[in-house]
C-alpha positions as CSV (number, residue, x, y, z in Angstrom):
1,X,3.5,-14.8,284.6
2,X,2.1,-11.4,286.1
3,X,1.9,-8.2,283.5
4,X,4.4,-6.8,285.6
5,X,6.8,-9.4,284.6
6,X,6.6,-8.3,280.9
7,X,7.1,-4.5,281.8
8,X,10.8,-4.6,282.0
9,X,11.2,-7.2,279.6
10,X,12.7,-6.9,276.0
11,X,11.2,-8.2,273.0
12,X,14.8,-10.0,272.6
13,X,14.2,-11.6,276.2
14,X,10.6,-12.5,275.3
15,X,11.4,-14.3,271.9
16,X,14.4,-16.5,274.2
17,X,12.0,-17.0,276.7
18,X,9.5,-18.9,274.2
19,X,12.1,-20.7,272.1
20,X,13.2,-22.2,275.7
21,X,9.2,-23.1,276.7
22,X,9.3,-24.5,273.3
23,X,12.7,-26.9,273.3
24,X,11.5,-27.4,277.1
25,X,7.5,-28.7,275.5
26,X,9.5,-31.0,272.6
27,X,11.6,-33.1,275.0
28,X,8.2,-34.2,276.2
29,X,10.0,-34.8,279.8
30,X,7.7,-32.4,281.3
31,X,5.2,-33.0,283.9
32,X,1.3,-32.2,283.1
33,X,1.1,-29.4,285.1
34,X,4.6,-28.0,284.3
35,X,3.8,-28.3,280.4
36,X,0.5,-26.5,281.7
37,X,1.8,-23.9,282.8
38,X,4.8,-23.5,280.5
39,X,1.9,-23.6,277.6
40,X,-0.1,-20.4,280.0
41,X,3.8,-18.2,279.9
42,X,4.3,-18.4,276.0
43,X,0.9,-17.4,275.1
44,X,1.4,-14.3,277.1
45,X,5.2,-13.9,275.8
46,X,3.4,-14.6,272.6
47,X,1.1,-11.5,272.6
48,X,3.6,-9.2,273.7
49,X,5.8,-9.9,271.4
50,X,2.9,-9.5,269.0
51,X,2.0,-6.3,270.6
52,X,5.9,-5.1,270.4
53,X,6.1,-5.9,266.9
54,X,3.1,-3.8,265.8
55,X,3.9,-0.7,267.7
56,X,7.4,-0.6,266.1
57,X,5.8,-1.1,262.7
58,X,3.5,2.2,264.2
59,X,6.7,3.9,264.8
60,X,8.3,2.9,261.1
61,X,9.0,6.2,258.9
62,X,8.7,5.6,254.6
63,X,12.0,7.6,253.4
64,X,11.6,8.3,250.1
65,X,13.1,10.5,247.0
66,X,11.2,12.8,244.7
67,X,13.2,13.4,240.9
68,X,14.6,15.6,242.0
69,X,16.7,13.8,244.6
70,X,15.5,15.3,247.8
71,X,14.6,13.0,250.9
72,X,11.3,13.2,252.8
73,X,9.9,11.2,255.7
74,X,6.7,10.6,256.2
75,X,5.1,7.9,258.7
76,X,4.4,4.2,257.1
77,X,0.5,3.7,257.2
78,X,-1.4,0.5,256.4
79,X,-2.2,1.0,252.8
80,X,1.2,1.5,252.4
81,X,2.4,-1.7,254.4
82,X,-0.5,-3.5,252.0
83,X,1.2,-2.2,248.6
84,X,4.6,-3.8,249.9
């Protein structure tokens, strides 16, 4: 599997794609070279899922309310994400 493969794909697409290499791996009909190779694409569709999950955590806004009931938004930074 090429980088160019993963461009166009969704993380949606990505997660299918590895929970098929993985009921394809625990049949344990597959060929050496086949479970090879199947191995090689889920640890790419691995990392960029990994790598689409963190940049939508980037992208994550904290809403939050002050006493007197008014909204603000402000981005979600690590020590945040710790505290939770």
């Amino acid at each position: 599997m090429k980088s160019d493969d993963l461009k166009n794909l969704t993380f949606e697409d990505a997660m299918s794609g590895l929970e098929s290499i993985d009921k394809e791996l625990e049949t344990g009909q597959i060929k050496l070279d086949d479970a090879v190779e199947a191995y090689e694409k889920a640890t790419k569709l691995k990392k960029f899922c990994e790598e689409k999950l963190k940049n939508a955590e980037l992208k994550v806004e904290k809403i939050e309310q002050d006493k007197d009931g008014n909204l603000t938004v402000s981005s979600l930074d690590e020590k945040d994400m710790a505290d939770e």
